[in-house]
C-alpha positions in Angstrom: 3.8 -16.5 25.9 1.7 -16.4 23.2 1.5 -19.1 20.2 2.1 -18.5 16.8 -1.2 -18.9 14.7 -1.0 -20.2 11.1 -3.8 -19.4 8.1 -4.0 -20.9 4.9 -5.6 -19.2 2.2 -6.3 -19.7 -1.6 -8.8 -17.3 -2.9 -7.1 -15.0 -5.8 -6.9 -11.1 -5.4 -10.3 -8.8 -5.9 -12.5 -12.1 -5.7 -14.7 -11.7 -2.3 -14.6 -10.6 0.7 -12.9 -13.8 2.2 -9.5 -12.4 1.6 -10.4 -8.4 3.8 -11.4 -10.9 6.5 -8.1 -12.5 6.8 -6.2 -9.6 6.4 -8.3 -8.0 10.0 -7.4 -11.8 11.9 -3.9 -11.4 10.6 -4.0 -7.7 11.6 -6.1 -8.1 15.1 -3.7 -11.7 15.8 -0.6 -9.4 15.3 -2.1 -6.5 17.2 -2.6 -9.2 19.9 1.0 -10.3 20.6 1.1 -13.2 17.9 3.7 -14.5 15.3 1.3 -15.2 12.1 2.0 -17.9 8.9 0.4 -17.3 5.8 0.5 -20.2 3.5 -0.8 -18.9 0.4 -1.9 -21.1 -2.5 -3.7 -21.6 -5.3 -4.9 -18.0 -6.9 -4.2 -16.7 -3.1 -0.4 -16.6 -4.4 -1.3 -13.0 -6.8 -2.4 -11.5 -3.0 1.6 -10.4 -2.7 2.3 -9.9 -6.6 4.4 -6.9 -7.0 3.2 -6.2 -10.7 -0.3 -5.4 -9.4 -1.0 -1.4 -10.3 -3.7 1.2 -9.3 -6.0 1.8 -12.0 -8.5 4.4 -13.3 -12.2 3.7 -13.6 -13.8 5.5 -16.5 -17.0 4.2 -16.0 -17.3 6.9 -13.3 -14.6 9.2 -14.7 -12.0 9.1 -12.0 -8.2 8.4 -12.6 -5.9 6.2 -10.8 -4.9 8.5 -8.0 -9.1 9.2 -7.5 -10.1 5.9 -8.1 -8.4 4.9 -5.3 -8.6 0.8 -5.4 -7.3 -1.3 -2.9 -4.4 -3.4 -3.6 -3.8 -6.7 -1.8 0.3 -6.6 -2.1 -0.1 -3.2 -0.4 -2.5 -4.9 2.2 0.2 -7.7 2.8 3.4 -5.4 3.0 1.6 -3.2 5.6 0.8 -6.2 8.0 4.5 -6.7 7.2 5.3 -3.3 8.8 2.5 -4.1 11.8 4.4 -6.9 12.5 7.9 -5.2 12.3 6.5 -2.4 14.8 4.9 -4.7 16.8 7.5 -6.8 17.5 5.8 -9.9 15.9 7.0 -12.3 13.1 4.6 -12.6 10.0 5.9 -15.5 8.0 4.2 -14.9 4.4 4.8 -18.2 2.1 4.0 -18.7 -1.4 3.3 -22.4 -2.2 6.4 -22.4 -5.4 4.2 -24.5 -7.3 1.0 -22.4 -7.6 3.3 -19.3 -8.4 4.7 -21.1 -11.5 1.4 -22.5 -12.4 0.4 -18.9 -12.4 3.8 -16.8 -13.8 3.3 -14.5 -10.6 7.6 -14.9 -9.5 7.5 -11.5 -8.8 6.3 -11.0 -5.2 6.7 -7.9 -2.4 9.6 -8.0 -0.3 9.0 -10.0 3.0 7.2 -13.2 1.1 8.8 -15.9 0.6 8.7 -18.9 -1.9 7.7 -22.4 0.1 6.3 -26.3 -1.0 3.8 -28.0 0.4 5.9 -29.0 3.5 5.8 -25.9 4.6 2.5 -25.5 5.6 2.6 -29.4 7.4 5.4 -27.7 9.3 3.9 -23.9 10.3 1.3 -26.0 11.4 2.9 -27.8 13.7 4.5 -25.4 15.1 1.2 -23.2 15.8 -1.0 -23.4 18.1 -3.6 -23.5 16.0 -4.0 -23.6 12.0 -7.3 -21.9 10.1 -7.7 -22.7 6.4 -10.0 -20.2 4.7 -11.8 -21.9 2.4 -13.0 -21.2 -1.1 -17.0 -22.3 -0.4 
């Protein structure tokens, strides 16, 4: 049987390249049979804001739909889905107190809001716990 992992991460939306990695563990730790926990915190809490929008970039003259631009909140609800189709459980937490701090209430179906304690406990409950760090 494999163990559930658990990743804390804090690092906002669009900031460096930190948060793409994460999303490829989550997606290859899914892909390879295990339940995943997100505790997001800090700036990481805007990664599954609903409000976030496609945008155009007229530097280079290209609208919305040519621009193309990642979103994070789409990132997270499709390793939702992987984890749906692959049988897994992605537990995707919001630390409550970062997401008032911030005004970002609004997240993507599947996250969930959570305190502190719930990180202590996903970790102990995984066999194993990676915090990405800022630096």
């Amino acid at each position: 049987m494999k163990t559930a992992l658990t990743f804390a991460i804090m690092d906002a939306p669009f900031e460096n390249s930190r948060t793409v990695t994460l999303f490829r563990i989550i997606q290859s730790a899914l892909e390879g049979g295990h339940d995943v926990n997100v505790f997001a915190y800090e700036g990481a809490v805007g990664l599954s804001f609903a409000r976030q929008a496609p945008h155009a970039n007229a530097v280079h003259g290209r609208d919305a739909s040519a621009e193309n631009h990642p979103l994070p909140r789409v990132w997270v609800e499709e390793l939702l889905k992987l984890a749906a189709k692959q049988g897994r459980k992605l537990d995707w937490v919001n630390c409550g107190l970062c997401v008032d701090e911030r005004g970002m209430n609004e997240a993507i179906e599947g996250v969930r809001r959570g305190t502190p304690a719930d990180l202590w406990k996903l970790s102990v409950e995984s066999g194993n716990t990676l915090t990405v760090g800022t630096r």
